[in-house]
mmCIF file of the N, C-alpha and C atoms, coordinates in Angstrom:
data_MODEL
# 
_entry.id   MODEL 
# 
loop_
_atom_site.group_PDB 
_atom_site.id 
_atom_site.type_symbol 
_atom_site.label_atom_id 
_atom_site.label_alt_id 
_atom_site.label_comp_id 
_atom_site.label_asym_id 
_atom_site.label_entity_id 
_atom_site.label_seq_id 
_atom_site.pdbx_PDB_ins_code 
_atom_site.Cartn_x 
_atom_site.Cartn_y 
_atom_site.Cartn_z 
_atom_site.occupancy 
_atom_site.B_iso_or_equiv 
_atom_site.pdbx_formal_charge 
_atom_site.auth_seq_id 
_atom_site.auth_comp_id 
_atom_site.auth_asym_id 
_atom_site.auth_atom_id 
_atom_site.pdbx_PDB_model_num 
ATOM 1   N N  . UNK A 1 1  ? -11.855 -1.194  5.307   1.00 0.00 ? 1  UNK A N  1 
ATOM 2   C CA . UNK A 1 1  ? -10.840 -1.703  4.405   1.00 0.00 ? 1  UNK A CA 1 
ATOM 3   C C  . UNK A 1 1  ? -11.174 -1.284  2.973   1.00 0.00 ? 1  UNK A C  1 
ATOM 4   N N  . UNK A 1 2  ? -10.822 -1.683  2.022   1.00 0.00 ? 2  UNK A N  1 
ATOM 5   C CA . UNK A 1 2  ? -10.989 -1.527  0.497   1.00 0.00 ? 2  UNK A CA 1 
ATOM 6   C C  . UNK A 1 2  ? -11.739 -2.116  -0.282  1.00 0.00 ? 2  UNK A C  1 
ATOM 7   N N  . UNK A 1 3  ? -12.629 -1.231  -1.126  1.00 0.00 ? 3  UNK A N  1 
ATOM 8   C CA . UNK A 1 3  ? -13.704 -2.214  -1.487  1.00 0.00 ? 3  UNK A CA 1 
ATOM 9   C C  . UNK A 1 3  ? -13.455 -2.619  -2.951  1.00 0.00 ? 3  UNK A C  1 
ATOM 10  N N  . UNK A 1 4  ? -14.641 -3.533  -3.191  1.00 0.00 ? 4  UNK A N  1 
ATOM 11  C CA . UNK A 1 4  ? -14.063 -4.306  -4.196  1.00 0.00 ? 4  UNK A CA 1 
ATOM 12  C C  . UNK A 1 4  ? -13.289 -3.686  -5.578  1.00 0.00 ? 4  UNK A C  1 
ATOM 13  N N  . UNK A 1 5  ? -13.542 -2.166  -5.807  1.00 0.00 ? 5  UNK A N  1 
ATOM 14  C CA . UNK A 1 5  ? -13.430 -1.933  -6.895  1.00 0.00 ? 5  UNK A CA 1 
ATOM 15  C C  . UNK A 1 5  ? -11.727 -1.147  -6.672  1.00 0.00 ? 5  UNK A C  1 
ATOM 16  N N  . UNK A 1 6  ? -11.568 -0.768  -5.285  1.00 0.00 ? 6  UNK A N  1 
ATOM 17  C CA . UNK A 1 6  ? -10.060 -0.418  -4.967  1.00 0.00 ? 6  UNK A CA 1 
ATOM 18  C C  . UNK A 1 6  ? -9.268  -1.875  -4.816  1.00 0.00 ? 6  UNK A C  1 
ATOM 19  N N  . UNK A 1 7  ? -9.273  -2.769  -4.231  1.00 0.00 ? 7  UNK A N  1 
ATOM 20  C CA . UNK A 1 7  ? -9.226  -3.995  -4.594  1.00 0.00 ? 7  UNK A CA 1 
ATOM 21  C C  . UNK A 1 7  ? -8.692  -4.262  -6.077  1.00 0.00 ? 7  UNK A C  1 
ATOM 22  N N  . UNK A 1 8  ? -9.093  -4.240  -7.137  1.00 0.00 ? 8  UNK A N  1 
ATOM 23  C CA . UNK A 1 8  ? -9.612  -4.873  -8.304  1.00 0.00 ? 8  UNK A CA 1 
ATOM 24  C C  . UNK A 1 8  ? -8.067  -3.690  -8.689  1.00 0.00 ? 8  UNK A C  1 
ATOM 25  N N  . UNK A 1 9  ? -8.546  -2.017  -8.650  1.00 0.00 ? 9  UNK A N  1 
ATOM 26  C CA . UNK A 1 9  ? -7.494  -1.009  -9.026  1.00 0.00 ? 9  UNK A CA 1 
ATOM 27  C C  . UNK A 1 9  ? -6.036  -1.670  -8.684  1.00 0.00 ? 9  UNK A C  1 
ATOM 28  N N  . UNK A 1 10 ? -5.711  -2.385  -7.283  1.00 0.00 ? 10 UNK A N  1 
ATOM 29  C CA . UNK A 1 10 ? -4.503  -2.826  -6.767  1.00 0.00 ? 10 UNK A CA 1 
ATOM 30  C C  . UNK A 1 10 ? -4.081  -3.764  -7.755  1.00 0.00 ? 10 UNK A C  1 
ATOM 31  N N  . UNK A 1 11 ? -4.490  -4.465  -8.411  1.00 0.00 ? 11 UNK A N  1 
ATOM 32  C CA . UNK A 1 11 ? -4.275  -5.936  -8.798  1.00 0.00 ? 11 UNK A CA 1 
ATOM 33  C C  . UNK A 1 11 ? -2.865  -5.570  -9.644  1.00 0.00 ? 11 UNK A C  1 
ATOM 34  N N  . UNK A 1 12 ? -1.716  -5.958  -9.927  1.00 0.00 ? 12 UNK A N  1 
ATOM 35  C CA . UNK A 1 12 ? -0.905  -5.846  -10.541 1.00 0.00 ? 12 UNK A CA 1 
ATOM 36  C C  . UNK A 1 12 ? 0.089   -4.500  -10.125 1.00 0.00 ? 12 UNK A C  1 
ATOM 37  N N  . UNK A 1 13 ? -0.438  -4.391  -9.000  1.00 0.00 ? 13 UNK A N  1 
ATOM 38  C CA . UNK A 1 13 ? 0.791   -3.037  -9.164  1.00 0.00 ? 13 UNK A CA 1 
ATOM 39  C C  . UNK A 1 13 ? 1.587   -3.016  -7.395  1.00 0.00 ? 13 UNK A C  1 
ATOM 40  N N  . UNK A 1 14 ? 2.740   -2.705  -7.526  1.00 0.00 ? 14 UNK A N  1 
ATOM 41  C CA . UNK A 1 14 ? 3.380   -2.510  -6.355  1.00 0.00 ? 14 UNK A CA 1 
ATOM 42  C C  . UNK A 1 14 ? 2.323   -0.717  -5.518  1.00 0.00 ? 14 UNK A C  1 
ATOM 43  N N  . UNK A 1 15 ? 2.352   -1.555  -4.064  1.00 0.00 ? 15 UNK A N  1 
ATOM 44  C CA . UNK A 1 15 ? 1.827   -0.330  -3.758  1.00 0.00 ? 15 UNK A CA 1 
ATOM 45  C C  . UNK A 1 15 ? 2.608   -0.066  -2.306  1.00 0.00 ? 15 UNK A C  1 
ATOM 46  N N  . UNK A 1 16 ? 1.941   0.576   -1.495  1.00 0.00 ? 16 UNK A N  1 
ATOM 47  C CA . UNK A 1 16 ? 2.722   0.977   0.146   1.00 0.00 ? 16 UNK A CA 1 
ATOM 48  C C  . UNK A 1 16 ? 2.519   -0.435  0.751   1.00 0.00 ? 16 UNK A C  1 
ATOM 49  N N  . UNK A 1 17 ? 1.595   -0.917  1.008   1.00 0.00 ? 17 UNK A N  1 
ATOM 50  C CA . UNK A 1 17 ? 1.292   -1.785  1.878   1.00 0.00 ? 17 UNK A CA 1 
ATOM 51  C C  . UNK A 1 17 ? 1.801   -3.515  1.188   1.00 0.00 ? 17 UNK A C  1 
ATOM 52  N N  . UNK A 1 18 ? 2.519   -3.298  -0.487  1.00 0.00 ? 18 UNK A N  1 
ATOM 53  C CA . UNK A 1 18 ? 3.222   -4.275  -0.710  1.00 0.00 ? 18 UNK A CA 1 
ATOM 54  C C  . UNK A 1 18 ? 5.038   -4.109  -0.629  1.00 0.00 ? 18 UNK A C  1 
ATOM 55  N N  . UNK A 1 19 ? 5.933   -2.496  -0.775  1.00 0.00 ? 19 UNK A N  1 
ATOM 56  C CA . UNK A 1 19 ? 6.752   -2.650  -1.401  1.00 0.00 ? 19 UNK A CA 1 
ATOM 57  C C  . UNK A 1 19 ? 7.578   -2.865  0.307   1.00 0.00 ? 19 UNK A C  1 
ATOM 58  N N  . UNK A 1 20 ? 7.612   -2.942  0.965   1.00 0.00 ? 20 UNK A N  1 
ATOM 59  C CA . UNK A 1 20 ? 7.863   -3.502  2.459   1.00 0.00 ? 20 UNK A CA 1 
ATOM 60  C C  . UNK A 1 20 ? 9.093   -4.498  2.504   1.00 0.00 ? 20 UNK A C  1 
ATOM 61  N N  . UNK A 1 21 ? 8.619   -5.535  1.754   1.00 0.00 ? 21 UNK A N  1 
ATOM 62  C CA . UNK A 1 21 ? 9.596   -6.493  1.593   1.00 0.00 ? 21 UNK A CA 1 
ATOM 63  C C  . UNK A 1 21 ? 10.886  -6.238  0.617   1.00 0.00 ? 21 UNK A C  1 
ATOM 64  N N  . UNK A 1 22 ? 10.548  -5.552  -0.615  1.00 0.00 ? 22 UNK A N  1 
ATOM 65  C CA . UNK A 1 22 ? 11.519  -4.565  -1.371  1.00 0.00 ? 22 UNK A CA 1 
ATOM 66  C C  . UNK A 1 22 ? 12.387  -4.140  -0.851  1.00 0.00 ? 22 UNK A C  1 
ATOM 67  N N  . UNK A 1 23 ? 11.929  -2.991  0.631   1.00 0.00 ? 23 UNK A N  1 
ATOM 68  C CA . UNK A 1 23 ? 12.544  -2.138  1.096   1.00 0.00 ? 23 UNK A CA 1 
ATOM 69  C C  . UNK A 1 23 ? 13.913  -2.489  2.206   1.00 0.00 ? 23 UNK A C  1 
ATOM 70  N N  . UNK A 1 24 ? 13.425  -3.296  2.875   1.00 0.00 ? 24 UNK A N  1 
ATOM 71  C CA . UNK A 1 24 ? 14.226  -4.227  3.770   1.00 0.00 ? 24 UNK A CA 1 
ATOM 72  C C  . UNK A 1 24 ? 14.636  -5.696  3.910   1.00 0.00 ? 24 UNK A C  1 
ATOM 73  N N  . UNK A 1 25 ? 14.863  -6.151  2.213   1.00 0.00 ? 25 UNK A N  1 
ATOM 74  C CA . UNK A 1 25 ? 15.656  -7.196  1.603   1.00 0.00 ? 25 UNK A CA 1 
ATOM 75  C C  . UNK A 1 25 ? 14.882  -8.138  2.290   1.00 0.00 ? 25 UNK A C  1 
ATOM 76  N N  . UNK A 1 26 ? 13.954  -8.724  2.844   1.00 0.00 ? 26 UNK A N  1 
ATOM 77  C CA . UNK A 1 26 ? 13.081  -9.651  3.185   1.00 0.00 ? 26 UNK A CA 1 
ATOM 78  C C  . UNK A 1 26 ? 12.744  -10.622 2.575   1.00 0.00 ? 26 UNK A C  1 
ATOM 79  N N  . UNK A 1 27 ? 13.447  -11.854 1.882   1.00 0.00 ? 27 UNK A N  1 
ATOM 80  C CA . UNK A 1 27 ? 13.752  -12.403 0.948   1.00 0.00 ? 27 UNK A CA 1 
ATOM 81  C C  . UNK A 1 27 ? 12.247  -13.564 1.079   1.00 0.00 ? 27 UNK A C  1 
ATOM 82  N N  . UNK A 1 28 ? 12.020  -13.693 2.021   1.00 0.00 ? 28 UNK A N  1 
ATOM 83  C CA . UNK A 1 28 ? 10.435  -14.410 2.183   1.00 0.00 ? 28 UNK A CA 1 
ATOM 84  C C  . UNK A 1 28 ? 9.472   -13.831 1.256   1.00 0.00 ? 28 UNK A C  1 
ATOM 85  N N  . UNK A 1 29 ? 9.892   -12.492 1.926   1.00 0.00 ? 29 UNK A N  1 
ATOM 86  C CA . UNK A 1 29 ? 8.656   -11.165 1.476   1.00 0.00 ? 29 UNK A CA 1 
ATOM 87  C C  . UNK A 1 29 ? 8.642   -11.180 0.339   1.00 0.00 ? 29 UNK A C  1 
ATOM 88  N N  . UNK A 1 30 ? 9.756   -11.058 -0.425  1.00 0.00 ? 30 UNK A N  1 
ATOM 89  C CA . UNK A 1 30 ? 9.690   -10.727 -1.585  1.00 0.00 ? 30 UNK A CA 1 
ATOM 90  C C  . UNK A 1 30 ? 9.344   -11.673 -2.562  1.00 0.00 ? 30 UNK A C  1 
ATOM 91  N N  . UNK A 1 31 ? 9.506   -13.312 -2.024  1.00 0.00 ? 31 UNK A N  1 
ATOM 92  C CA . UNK A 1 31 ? 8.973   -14.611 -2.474  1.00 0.00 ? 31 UNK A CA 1 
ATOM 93  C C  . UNK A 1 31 ? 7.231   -14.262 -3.018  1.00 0.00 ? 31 UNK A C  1 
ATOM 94  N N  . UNK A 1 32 ? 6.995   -14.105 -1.459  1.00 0.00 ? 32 UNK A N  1 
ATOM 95  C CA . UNK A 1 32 ? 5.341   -14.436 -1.511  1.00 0.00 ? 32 UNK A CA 1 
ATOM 96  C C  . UNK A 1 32 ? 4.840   -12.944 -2.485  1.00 0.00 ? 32 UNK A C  1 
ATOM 97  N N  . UNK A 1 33 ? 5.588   -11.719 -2.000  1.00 0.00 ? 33 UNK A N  1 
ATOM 98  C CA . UNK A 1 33 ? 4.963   -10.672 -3.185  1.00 0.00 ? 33 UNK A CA 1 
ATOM 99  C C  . UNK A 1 33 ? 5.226   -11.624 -4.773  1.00 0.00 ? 33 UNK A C  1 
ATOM 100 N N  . UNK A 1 34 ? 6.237   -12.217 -5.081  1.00 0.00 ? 34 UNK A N  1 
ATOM 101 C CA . UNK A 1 34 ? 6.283   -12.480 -6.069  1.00 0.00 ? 34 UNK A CA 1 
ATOM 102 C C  . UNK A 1 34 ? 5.374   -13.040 -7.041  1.00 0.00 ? 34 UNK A C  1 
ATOM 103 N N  . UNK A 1 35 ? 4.700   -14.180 -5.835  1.00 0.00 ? 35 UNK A N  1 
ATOM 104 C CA . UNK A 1 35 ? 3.842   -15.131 -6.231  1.00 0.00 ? 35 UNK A CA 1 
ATOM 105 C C  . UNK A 1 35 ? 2.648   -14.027 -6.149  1.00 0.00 ? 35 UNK A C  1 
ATOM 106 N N  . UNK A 1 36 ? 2.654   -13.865 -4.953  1.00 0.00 ? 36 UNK A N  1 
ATOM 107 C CA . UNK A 1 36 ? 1.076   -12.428 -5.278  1.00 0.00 ? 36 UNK A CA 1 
ATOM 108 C C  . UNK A 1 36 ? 1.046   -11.635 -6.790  1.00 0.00 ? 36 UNK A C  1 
ATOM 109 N N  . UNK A 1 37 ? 1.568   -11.276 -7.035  1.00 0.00 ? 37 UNK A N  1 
ATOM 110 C CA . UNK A 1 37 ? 2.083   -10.541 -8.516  1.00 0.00 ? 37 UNK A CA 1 
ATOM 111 C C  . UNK A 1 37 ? 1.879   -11.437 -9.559  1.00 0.00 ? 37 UNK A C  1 
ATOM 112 N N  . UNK A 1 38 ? 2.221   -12.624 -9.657  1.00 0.00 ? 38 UNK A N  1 
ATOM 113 C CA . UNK A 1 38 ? 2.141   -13.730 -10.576 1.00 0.00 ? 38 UNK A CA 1 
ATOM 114 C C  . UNK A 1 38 ? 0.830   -14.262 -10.514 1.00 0.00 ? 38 UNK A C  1 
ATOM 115 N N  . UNK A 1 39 ? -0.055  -14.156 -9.612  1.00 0.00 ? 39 UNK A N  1 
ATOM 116 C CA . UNK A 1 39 ? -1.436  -14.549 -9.107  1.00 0.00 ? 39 UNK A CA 1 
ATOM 117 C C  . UNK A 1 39 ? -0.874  -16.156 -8.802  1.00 0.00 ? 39 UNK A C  1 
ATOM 118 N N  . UNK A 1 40 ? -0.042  -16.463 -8.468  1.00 0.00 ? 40 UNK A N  1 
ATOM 119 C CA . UNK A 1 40 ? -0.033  -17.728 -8.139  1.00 0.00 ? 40 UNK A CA 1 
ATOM 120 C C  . UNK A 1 40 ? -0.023  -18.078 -6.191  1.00 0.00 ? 40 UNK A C  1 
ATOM 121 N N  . UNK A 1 41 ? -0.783  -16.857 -5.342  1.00 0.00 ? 41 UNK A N  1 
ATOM 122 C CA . UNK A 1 41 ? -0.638  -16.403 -4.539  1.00 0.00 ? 41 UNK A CA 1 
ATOM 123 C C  . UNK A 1 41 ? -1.556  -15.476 -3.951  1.00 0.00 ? 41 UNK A C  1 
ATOM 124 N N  . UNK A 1 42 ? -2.646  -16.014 -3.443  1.00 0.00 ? 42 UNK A N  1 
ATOM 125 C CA . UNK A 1 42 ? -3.787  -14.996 -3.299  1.00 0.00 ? 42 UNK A CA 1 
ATOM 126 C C  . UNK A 1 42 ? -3.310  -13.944 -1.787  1.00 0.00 ? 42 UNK A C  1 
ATOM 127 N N  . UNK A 1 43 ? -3.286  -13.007 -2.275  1.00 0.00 ? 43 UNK A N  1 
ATOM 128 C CA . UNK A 1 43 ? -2.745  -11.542 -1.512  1.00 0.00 ? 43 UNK A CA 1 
ATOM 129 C C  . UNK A 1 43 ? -2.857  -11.698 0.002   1.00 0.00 ? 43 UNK A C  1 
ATOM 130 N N  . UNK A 1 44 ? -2.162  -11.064 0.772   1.00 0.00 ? 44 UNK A N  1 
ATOM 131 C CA . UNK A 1 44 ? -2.147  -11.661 2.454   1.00 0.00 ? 44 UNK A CA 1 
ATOM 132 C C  . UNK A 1 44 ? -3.062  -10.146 2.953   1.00 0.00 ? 44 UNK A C  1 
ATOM 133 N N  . UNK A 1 45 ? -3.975  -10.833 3.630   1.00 0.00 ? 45 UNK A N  1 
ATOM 134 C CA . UNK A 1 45 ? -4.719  -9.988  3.883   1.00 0.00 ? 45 UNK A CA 1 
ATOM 135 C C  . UNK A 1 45 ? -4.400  -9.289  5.314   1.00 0.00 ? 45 UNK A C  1 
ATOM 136 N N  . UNK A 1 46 ? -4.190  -7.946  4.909   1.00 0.00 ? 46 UNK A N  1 
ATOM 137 C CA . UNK A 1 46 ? -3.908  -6.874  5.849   1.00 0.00 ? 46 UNK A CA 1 
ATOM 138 C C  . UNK A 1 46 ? -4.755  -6.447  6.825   1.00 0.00 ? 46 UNK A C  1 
ATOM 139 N N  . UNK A 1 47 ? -5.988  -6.838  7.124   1.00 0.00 ? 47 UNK A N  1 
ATOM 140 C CA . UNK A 1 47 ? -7.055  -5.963  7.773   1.00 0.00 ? 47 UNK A CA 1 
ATOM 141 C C  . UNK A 1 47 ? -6.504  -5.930  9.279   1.00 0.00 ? 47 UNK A C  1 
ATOM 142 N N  . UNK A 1 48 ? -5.550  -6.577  9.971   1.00 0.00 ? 48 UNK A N  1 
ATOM 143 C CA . UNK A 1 48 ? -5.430  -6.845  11.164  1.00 0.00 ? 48 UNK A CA 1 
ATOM 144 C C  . UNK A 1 48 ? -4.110  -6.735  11.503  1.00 0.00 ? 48 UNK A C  1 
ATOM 145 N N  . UNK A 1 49 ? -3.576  -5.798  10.222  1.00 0.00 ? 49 UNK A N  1 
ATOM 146 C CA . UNK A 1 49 ? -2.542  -4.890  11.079  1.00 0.00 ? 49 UNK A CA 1 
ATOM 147 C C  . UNK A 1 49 ? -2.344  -3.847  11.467  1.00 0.00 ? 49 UNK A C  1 
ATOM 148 N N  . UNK A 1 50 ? -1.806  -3.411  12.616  1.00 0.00 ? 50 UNK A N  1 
ATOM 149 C CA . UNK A 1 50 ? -2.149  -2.057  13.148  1.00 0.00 ? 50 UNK A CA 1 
ATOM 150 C C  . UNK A 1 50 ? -1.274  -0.859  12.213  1.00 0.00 ? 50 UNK A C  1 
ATOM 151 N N  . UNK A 1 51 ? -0.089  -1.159  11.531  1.00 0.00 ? 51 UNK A N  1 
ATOM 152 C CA . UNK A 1 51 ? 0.175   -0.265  11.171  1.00 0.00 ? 51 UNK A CA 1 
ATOM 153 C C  . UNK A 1 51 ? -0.444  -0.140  9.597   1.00 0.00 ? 51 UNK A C  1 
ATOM 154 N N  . UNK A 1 52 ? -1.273  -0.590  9.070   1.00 0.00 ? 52 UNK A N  1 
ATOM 155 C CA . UNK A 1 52 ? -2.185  -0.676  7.483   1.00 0.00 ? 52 UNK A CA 1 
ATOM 156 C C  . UNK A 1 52 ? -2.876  0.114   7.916   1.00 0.00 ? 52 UNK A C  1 
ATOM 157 N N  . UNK A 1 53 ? -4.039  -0.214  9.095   1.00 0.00 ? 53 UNK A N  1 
ATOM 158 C CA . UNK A 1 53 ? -5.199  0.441   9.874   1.00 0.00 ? 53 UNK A CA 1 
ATOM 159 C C  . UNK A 1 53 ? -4.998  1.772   10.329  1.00 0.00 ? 53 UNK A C  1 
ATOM 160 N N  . UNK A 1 54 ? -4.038  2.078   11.287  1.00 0.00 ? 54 UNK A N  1 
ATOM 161 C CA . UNK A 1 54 ? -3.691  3.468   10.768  1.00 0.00 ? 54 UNK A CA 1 
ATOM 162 C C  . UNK A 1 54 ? -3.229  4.029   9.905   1.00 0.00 ? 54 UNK A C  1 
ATOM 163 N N  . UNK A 1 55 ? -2.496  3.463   8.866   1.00 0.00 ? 55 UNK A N  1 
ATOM 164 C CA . UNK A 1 55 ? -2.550  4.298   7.923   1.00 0.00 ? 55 UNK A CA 1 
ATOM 165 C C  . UNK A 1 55 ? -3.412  4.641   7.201   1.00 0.00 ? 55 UNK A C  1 
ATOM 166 N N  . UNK A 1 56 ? -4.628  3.387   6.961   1.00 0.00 ? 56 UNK A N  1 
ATOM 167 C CA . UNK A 1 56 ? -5.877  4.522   6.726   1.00 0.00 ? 56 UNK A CA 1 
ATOM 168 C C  . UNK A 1 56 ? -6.575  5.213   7.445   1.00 0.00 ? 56 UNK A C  1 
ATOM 169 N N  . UNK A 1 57 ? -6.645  5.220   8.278   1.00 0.00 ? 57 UNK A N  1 
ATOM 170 C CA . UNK A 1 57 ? -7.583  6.246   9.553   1.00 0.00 ? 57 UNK A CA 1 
ATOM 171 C C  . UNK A 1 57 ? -6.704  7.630   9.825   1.00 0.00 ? 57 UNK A C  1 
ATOM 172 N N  . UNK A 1 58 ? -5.323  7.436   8.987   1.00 0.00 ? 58 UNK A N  1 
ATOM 173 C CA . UNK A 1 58 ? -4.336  9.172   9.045   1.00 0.00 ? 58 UNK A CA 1 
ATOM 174 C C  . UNK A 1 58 ? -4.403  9.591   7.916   1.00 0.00 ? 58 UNK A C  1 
ATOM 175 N N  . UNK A 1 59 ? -4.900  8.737   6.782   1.00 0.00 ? 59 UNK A N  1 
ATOM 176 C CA . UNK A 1 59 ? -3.986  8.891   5.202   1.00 0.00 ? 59 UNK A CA 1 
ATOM 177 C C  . UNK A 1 59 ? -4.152  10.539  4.974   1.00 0.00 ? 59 UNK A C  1 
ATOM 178 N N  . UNK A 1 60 ? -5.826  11.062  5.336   1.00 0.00 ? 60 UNK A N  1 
ATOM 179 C CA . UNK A 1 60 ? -5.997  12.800  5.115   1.00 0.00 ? 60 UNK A CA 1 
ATOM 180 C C  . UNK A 1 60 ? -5.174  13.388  5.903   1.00 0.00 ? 60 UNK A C  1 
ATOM 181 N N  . UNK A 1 61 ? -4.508  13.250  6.775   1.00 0.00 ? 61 UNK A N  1 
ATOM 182 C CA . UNK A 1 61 ? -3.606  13.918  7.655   1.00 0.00 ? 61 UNK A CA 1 
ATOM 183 C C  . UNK A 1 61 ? -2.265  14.215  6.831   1.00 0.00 ? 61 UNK A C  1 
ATOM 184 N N  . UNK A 1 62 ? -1.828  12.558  6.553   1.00 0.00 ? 62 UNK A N  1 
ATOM 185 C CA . UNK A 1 62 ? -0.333  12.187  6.385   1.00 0.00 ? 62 UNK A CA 1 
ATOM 186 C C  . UNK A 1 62 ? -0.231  12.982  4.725   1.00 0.00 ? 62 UNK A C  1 
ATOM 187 N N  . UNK A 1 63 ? -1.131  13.069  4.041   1.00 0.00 ? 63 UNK A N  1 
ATOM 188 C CA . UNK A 1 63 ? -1.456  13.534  2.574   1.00 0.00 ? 63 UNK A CA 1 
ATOM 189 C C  . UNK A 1 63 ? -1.027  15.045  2.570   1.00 0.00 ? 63 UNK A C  1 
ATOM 190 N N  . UNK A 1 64 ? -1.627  15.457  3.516   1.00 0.00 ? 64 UNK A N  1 
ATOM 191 C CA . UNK A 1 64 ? -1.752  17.009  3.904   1.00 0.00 ? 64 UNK A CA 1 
ATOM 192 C C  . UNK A 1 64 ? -0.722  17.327  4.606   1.00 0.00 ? 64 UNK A C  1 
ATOM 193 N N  . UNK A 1 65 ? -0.218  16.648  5.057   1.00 0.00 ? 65 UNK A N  1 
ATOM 194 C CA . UNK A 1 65 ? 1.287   16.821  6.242   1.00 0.00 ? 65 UNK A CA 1 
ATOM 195 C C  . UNK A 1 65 ? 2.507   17.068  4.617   1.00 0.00 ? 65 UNK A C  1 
ATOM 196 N N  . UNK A 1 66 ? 2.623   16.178  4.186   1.00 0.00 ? 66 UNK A N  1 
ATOM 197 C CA . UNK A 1 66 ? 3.296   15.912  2.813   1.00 0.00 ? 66 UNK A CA 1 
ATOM 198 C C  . UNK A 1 66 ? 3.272   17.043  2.415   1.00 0.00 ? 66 UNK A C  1 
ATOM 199 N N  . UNK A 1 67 ? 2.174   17.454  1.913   1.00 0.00 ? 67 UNK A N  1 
ATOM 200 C CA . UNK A 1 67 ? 2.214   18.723  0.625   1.00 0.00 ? 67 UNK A CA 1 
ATOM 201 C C  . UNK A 1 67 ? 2.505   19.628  1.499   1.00 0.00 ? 67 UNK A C  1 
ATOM 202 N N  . UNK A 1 68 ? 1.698   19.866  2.567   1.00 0.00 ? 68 UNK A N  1 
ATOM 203 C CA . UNK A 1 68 ? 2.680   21.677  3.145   1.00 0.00 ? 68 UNK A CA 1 
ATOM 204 C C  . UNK A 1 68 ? 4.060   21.483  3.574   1.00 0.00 ? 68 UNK A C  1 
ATOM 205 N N  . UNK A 1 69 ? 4.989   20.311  3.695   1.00 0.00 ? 69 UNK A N  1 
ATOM 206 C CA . UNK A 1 69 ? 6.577   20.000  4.494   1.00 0.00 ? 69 UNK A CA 1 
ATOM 207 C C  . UNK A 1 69 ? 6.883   19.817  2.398   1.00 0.00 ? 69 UNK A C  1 
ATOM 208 N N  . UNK A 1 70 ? 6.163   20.068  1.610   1.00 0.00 ? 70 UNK A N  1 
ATOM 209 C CA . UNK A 1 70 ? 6.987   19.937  0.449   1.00 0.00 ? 70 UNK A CA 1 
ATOM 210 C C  . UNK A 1 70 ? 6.875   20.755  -0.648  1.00 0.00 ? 70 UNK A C  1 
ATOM 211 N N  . UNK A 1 71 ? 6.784   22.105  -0.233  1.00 0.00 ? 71 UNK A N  1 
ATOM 212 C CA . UNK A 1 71 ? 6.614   22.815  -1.369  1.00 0.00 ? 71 UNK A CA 1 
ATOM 213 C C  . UNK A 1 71 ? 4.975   23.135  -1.217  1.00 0.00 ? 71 UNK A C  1 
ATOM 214 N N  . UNK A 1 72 ? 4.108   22.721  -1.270  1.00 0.00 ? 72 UNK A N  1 
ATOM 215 C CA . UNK A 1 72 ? 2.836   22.867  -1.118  1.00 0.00 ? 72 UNK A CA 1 
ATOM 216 C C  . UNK A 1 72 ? 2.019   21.927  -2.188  1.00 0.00 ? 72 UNK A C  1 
ATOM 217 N N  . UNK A 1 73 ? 3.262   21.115  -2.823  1.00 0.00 ? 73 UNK A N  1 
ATOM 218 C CA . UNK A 1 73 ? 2.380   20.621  -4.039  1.00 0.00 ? 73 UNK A CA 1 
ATOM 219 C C  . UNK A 1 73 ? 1.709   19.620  -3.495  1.00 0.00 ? 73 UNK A C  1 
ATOM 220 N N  . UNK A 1 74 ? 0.283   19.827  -3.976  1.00 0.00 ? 74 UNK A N  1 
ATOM 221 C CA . UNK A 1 74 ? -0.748  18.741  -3.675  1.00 0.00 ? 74 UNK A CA 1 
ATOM 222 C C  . UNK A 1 74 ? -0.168  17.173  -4.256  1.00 0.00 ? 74 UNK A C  1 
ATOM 223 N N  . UNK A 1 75 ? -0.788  16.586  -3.452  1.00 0.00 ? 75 UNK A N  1 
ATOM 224 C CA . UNK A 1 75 ? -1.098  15.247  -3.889  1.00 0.00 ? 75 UNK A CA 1 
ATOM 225 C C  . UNK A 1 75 ? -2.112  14.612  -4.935  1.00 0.00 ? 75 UNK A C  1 
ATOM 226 N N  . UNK A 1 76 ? -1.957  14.814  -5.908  1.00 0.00 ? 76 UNK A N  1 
ATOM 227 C CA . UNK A 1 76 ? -3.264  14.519  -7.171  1.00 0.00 ? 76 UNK A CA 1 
ATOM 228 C C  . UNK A 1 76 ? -3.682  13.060  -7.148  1.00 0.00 ? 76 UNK A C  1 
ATOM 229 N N  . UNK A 1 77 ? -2.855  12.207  -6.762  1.00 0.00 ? 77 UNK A N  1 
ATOM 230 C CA . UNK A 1 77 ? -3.197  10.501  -7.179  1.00 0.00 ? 77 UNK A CA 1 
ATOM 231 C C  . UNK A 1 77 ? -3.332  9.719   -5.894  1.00 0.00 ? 77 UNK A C  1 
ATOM 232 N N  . UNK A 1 78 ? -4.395  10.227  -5.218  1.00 0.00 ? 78 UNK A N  1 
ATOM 233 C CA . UNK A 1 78 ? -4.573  9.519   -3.738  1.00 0.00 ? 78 UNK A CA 1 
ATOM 234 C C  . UNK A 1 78 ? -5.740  8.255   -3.617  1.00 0.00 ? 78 UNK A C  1 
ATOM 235 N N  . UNK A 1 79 ? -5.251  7.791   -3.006  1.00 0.00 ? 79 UNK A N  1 
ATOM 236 C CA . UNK A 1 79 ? -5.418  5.787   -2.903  1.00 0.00 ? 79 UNK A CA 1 
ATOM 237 C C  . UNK A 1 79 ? -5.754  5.680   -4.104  1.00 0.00 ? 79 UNK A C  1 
ATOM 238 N N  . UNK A 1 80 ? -4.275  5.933   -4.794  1.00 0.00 ? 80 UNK A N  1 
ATOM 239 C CA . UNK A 1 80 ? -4.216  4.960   -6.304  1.00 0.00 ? 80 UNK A CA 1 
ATOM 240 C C  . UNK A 1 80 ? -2.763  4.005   -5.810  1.00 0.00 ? 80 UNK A C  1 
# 
């Protein structure tokens, strides 16, 4: 999983594994992100979902899949 100092980088910012609820009007979702964001809401911890877990165990794949299906441009800002 992410250690403390990727952790710490997340704090305040929409990322993949938050904008979910955004994406598919999930009006719960978007409650509790809210409060997560506000810190009034300590973050729901992901370690024990299968689709988080693979996405890190593909991310060098899925990174590299990206840039050659797009032009070739690299990816410069990875797990930011």
């Amino acid at each position: 999983m992410l250690s403390p100092e990727q952790i710490a980088a997340r704090k305040g910012k929409l990322t993949g594994s938050r904008i979910r609820p955004l994406m598919t009007g999930d009006g719960d979702g978007v409650m509790r992100l809210w409060r997560e964001m506000t810190g009034q809401q300590v973050e729901e911890d992901l370690s024990g979902v299968w689709a988080v877990r693979l996405g890190e165990a593909t991310e060098a794949l899925n990174l590299e899949w990206f840039a050659r299906h797009n032009g070739g441009r690299p990816v410069s800002r990875r797990a930011r």
